[in-house]
C-alpha positions in Angstrom: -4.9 25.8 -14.3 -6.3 23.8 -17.0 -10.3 24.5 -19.2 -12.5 22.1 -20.0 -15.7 22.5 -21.8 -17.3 22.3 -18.4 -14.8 25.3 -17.1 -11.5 25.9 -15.1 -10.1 23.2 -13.5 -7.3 23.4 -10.9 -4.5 21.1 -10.6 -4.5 19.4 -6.9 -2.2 21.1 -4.9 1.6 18.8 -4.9 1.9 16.8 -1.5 4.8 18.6 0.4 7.7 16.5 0.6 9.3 14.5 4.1 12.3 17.2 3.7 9.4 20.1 3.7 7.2 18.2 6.3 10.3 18.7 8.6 10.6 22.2 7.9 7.0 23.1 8.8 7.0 21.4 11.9 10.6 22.5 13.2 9.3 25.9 12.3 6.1 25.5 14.2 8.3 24.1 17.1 10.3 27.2 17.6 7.9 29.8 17.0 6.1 27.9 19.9 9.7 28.5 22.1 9.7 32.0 21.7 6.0 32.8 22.3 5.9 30.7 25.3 8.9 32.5 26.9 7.2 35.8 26.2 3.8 35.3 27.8 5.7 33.5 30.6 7.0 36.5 31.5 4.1 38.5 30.9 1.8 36.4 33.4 4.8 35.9 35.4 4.8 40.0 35.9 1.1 39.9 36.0 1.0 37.6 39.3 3.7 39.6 41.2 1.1 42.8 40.8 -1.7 41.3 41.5 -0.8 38.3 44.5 -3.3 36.6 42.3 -3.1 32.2 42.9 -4.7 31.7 40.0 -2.7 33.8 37.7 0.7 32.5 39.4 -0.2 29.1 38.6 -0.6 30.1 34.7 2.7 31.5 34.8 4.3 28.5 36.7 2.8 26.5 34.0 3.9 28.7 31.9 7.7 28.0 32.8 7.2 24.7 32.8 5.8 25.1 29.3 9.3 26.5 28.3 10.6 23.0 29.3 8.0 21.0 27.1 8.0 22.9 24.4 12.2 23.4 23.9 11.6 19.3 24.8 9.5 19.3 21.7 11.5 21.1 19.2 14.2 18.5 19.7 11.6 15.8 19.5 10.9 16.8 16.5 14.2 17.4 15.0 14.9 13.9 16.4 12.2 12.1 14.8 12.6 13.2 11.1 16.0 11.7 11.0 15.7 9.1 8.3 15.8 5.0 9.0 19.5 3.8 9.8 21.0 0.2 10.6 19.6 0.2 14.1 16.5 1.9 13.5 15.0 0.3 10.6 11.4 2.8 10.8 12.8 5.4 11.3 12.8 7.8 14.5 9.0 8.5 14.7 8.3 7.6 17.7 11.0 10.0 19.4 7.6 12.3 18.8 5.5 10.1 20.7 8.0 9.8 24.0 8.0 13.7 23.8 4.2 13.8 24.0 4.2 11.3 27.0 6.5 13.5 29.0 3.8 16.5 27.4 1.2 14.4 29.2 3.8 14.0 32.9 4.4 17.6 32.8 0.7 18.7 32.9 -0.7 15.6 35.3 2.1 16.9 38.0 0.9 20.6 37.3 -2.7 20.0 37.9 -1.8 18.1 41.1 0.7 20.9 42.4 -2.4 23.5 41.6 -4.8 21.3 43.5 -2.4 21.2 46.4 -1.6 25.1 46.6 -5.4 25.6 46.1 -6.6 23.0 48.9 -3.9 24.1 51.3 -5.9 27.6 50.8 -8.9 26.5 51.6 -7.7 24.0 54.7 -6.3 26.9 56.1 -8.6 29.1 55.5 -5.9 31.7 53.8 -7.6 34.5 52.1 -4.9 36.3 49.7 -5.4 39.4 48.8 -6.0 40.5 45.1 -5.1 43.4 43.2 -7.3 43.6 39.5 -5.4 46.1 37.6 -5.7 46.8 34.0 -2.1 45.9 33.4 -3.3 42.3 34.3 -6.4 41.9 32.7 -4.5 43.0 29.4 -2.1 40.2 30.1 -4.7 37.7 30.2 -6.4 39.1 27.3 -3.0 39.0 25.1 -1.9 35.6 26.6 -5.4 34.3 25.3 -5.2 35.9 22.3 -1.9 34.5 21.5 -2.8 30.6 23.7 -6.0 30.8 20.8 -3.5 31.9 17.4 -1.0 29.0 18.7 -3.6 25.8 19.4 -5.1 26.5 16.3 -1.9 26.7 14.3 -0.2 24.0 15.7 -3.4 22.1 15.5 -3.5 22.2 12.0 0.4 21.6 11.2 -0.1 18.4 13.6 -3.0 17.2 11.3 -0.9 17.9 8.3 2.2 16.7 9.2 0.6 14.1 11.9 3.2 15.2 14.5 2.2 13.6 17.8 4.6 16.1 19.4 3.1 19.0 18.1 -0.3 17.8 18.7 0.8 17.2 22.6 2.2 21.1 22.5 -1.3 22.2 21.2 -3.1 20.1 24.0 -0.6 22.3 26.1 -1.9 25.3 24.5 -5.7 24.4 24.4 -5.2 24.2 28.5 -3.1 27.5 28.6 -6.5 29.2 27.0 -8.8 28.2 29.1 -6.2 28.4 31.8 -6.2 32.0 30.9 -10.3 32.3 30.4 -10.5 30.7 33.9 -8.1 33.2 35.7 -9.8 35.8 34.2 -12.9 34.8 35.7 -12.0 34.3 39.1 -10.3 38.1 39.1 -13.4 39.6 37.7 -15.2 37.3 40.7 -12.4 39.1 42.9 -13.5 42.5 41.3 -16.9 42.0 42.3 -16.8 40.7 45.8 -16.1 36.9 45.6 -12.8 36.5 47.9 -12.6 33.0 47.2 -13.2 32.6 43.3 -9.7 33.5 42.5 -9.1 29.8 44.6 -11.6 28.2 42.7 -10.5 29.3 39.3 -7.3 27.4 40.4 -9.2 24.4 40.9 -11.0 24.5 37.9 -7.4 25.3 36.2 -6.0 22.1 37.9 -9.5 20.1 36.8 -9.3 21.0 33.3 -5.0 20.5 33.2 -5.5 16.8 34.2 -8.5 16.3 31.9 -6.4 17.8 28.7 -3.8 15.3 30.0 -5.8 12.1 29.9 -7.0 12.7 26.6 -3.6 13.5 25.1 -2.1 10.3 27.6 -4.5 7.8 26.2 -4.0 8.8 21.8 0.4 8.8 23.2 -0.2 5.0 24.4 -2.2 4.3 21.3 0.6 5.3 19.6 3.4 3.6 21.5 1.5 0.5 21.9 0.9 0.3 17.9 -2.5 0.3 18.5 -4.0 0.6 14.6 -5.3 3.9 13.4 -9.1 3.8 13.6 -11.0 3.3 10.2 -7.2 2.9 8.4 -7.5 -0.3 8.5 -10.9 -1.3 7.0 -10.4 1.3 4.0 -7.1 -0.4 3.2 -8.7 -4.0 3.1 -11.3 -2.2 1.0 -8.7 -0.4 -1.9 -7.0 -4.1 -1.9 -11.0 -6.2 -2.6 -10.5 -3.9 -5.8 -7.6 -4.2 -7.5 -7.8 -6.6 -10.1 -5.8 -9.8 -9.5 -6.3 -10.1 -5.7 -8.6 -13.2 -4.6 -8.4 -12.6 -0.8 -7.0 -10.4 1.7 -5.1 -12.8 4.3 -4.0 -10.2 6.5 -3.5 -6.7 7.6 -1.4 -4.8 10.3 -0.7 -1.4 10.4 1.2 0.6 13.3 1.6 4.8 13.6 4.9 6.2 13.5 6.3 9.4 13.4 3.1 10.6 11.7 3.1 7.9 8.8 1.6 4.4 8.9 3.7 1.1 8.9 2.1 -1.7 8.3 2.0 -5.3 5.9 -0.6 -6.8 4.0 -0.9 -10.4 2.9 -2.8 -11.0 -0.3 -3.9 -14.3 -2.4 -3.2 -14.3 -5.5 -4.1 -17.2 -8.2 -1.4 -19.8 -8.4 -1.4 -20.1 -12.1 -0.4 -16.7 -12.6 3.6 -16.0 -14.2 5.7 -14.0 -11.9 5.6 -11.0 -13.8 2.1 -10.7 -14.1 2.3 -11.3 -9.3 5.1 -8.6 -9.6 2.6 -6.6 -11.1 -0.3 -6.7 -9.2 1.5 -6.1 -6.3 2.8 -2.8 -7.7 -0.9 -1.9 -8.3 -1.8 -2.3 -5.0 0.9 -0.8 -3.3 0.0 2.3 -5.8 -3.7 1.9 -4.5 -3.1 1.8 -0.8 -0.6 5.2 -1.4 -3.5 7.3 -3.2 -5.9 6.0 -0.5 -3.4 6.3 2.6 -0.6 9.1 1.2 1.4 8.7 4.7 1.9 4.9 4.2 4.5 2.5 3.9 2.8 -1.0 3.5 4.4 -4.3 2.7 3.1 -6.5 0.4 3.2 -10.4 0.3 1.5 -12.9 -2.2 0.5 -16.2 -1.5 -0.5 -18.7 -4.6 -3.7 -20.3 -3.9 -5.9 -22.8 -5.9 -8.9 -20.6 -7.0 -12.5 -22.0 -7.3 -12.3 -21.5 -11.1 -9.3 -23.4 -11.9 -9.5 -26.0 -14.0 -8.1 -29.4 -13.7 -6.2 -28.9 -17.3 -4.4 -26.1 -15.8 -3.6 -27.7 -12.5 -1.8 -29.8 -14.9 0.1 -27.2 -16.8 1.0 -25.7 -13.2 2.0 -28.7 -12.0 4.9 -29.0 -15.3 5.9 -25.6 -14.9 6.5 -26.0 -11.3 8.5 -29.1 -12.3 10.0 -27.1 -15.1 9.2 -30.2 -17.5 7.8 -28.9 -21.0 4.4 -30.9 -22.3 2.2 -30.4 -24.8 -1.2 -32.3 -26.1 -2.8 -32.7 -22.6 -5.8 -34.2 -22.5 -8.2 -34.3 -19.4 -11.3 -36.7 -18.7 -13.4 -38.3 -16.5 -13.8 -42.3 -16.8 -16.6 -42.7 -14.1 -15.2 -41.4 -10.6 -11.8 -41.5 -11.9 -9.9 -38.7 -13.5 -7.6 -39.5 -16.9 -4.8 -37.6 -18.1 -2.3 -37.8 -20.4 0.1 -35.7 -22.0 3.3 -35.6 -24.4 6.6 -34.5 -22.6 9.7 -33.8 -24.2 13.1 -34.3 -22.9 16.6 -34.2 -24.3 17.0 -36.4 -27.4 20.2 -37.7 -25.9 19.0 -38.2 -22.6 19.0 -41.8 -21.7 15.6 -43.8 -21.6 16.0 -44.4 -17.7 16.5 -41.1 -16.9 13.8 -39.8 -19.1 11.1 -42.1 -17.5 12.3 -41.2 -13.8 11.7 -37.4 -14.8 8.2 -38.9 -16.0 7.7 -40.7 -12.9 8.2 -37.8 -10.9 5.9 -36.0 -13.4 2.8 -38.8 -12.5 3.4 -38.3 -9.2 3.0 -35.0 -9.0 -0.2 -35.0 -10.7 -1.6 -38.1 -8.9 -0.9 -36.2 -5.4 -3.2 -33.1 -7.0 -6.2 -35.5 -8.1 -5.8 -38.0 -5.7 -3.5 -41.8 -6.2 -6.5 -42.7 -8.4 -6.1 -41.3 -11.1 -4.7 -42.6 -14.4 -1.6 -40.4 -15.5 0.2 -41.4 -19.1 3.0 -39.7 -20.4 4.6 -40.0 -24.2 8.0 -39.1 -23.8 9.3 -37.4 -27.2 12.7 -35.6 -27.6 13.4 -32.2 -27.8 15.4 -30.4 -30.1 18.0 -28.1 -27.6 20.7 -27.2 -30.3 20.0 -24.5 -33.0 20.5 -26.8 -36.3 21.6 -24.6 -39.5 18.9 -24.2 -42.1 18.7 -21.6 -45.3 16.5 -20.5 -47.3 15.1 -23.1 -50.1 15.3 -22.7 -53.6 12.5 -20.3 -55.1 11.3 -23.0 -57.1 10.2 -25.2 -54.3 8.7 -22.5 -52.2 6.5 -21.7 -55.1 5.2 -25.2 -55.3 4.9 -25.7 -51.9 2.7 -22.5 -51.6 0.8 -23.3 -55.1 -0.2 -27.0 -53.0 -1.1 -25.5 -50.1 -3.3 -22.8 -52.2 -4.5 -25.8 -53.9 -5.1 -28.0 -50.9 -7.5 -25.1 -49.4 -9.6 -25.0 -52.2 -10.1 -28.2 -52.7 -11.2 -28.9 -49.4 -13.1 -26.1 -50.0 -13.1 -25.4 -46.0 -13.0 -22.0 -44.2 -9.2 -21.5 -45.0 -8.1 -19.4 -47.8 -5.5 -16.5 -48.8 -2.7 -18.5 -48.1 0.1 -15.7 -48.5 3.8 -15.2 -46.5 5.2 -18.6 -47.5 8.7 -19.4 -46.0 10.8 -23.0 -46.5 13.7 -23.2 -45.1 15.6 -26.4 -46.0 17.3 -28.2 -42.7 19.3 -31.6 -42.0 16.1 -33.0 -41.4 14.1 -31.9 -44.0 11.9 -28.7 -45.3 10.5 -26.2 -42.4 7.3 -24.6 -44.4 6.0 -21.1 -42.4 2.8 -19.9 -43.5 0.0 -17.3 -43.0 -4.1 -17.6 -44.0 -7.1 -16.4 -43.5 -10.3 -17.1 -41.7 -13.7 -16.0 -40.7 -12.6 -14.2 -37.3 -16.3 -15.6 -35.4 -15.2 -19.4 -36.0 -13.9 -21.2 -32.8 -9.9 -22.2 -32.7 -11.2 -25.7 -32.3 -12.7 -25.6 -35.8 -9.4 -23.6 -37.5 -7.1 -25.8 -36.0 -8.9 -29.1 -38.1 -9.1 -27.3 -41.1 -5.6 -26.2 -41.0 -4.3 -30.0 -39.9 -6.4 -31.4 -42.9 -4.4 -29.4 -45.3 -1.1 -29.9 -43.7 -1.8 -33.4 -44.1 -2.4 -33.7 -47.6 0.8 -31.7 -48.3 3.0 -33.5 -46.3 1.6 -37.2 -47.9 2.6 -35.6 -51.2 5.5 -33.8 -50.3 7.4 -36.5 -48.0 10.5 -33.8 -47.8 8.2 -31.4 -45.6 9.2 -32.5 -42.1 7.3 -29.2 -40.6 4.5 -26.9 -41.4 3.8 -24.0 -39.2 0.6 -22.3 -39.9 -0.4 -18.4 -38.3 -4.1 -18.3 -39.2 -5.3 -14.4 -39.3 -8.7 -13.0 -38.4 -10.4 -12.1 -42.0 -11.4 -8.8 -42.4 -15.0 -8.1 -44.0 -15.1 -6.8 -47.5 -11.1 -8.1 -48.0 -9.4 -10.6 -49.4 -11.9 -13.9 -49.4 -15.0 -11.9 -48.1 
């Protein structure tokens, strides 16, 4: 535990792991085994003393409940085997088959109930029933322990979402008021009321198929992948948020073994670099985890053409998709027609047919973007793809090429100035000049870059030797060096 200024604050409580998940609910299993064969017993002694119906029915269904509930344990040892070659999920829904046969086991007891309890009443048999304390203290304790058991197993089945277990404590919830109901037809017996121990049967058998069709119909859900309600639409909600995603294309999600399967297709902006896709989809998977811990959701982008996209970057896409490097692309409008043209660089020792098919294939690209109206030109220049040597120049020079760039800058007395980090480097093809300046950081890169190429100019029609200037203009900072 942690203090703030505004008091103690806990740490949440860790998430328990699958290996401990297993644990809890194999635990939970088998303590259900061994208190079901005890009050079996119990109620099965109860009924022999008493000759009561209603009480031999609990304990019948109390043998059968030995059955389920062994059935269960394996169910759930089963199901948290981990995914193998032929079950790529996973085993989860080993859990939901146990809770189906769960749901068999108490439709056939209620009709077997109804059956013995009719046949009473058809022929008109009237057993005789003995209310002893020995057998109102077993119903008491059996209710006592039916009441411990739904509510524990109830609240691991929540936590671990264990259909399984929540079947077992749908079994239990009917053993309670199985109990509550016998009780009340022998206290009917007790006072007079030869027949209630027959109806308490019935209401047994009534209540038995009811807890069944509520626990058959969430089983088929489940088998039938039928999406968790609400899941979905807080899923599609976490993904509206995360930065990056324009649209959500699709969602399904399936239970399993008390997690949620599922796949989620997003749009995503086409102009966007791989890593930066790569990474939103990590942020989303992250998102739908915190918002849905017992998860396991797929994610697939799709690049779309967003609203906001502007025809230069179609363009630039449109290269990078080709993988053909250009530079200097300009975009305009002549009328209803769209303009563009562009600089691309090849291999310098490509030959001139080839270049201009790689062009071609360029303008057609772009033409089937904006239409077969539009006016594409490309300037094909060539690139530089070996690493020529170079050293440094002599000290001399790079002082006079700094002094004329200094010089330059104030005479053109624009917003560049502080010309500092000079480097020339002399190649086969002639001097390499790297520079840094300053500027006023509010002026627009529009307005730096013509200052910058006014200078370069004037240096390089005085220095003919300069076959490259680099300039890296840097943001000015008030009260420094030219403020």
């Amino acid at each position: 535990m942690t203090t703030t200024q505004d008091g103690p604050v806990t740490a949440p409580p860790q998430r328990a792991t699958p290996a401990q998940i297993a644990q809890i609910k194999q635990r939970a299993a088998i303590l259900s085994v061994m208190a079901t064969i005890l009050l079996t017993a119990a109620k099965m002694l109860g009924a022999i003393i008493s000759g009561s119906l209603a009480l031999l029915t609990d304990a019948l269904q109390g043998l059968v409940d030995v059955g389920s509930t062994l059935f269960t344990w394996f169910a759930v040892r089963a199901s948290d085997k981990p995914a193998d070659e032929e079950h790529h999920y996973g085993h989860g829904k080993v859990e939901a088959l146990a809770a189906l046969v769960e749901t068999a086991i108490l439709f056939t007891l209620a009709g077997a109930i109804l059956w013995e309890a009719g046949n009473r009443l058809w022929t008109n048999l009237i057993e005789h029933v003995q209310v002893t304390p020995l057998v109102i203290g077993v119903l008491v304790l059996s209710m006592i322990v039916d009441a411990i058991r739904w509510r524990s197993l109830t609240k691991v089945a929540q936590e671990t979402g264990s259909e399984a277990l929540a079947g077992e404590a749908t079994h239990f919830s009917a053993d309670f008021i199985g109990s509550a109901l016998v009780l009340a037809g022998l206290i009917g017996v007790w006072y007079g009321f030869e027949r209630a121990d027959t109806a308490a049967a019935f209401a047994i058998a009534a209540y038995t198929a009811f807890s069944a069709f509520r626990l058959a119909r969430r089983v088929l859900n489940t088998l039938m992948d039928t999406a968790p309600e609400g899941v979905g639409e807080k899923l599609r909600e976490v993904a509206r948020r995360v930065p990056g995603v324009v649209g959500i294309n699709w969602l399904r999600i399936r239970p399993a073994g008390g997690r949620v399967h599922g796949e989620i297709g997003i749009s995503v902006s086409r102009t966007l670099p791989l890593e930066r896709v790569t990474a939103i989809k990590a942020e989303l998977g992250e998102a739908l985890r915190t918002s849905e811990p017992d998860s396991e959701i797929t994610i697939t982008a799709d690049p779309v053409q967003v609203d906001d996209e502007t025809a230069l970057e179609r363009v630039l896409l449109i290269a990078l998709k080709l993988k053909i490097p250009v530079h200097h692309v300009t975009v305009h409008s002549i009328g209803e027609k769209l303009s563009v043209s562009l600089d691309m660089e090849v291999d310098a020792t490509l030959p001139l047919g080839e270049a201009h098919e790689i062009a071609t294939r360029l303008e057609n690209a772009i033409r089937a973007e904006f239409g077969g109206e539009t006016e594409v030109e490309t300037h094909i220049e060539p690139m530089e793809t070996g690493q020529p040597h170079g050293h440094n120049a002599a000290w001399e020079t790079v002082e006079d090429i700094g002094k004329a760039l200094a010089g330059e800058a104030a005479r053109l007395a624009g917003p560049i100035h502080d010309i500092h980090s000079v480097r020339v480097r002399q190649t086969a093809k002639g001097l390499v000049v790297n520079y840094h300046c300053r500027v006023d950081p509010a002026l627009n890169v529009a307005a730096v870059h013509d200052a910058v190429d006014a200078i370069e100019r004037a240096v390089r029609i005085a220095r003919p030797q300069v076959c490259r200037l680099v300039s890296h203009a840097e943001p000015a900072v008030p009260g420094g060096n030219g403020f």
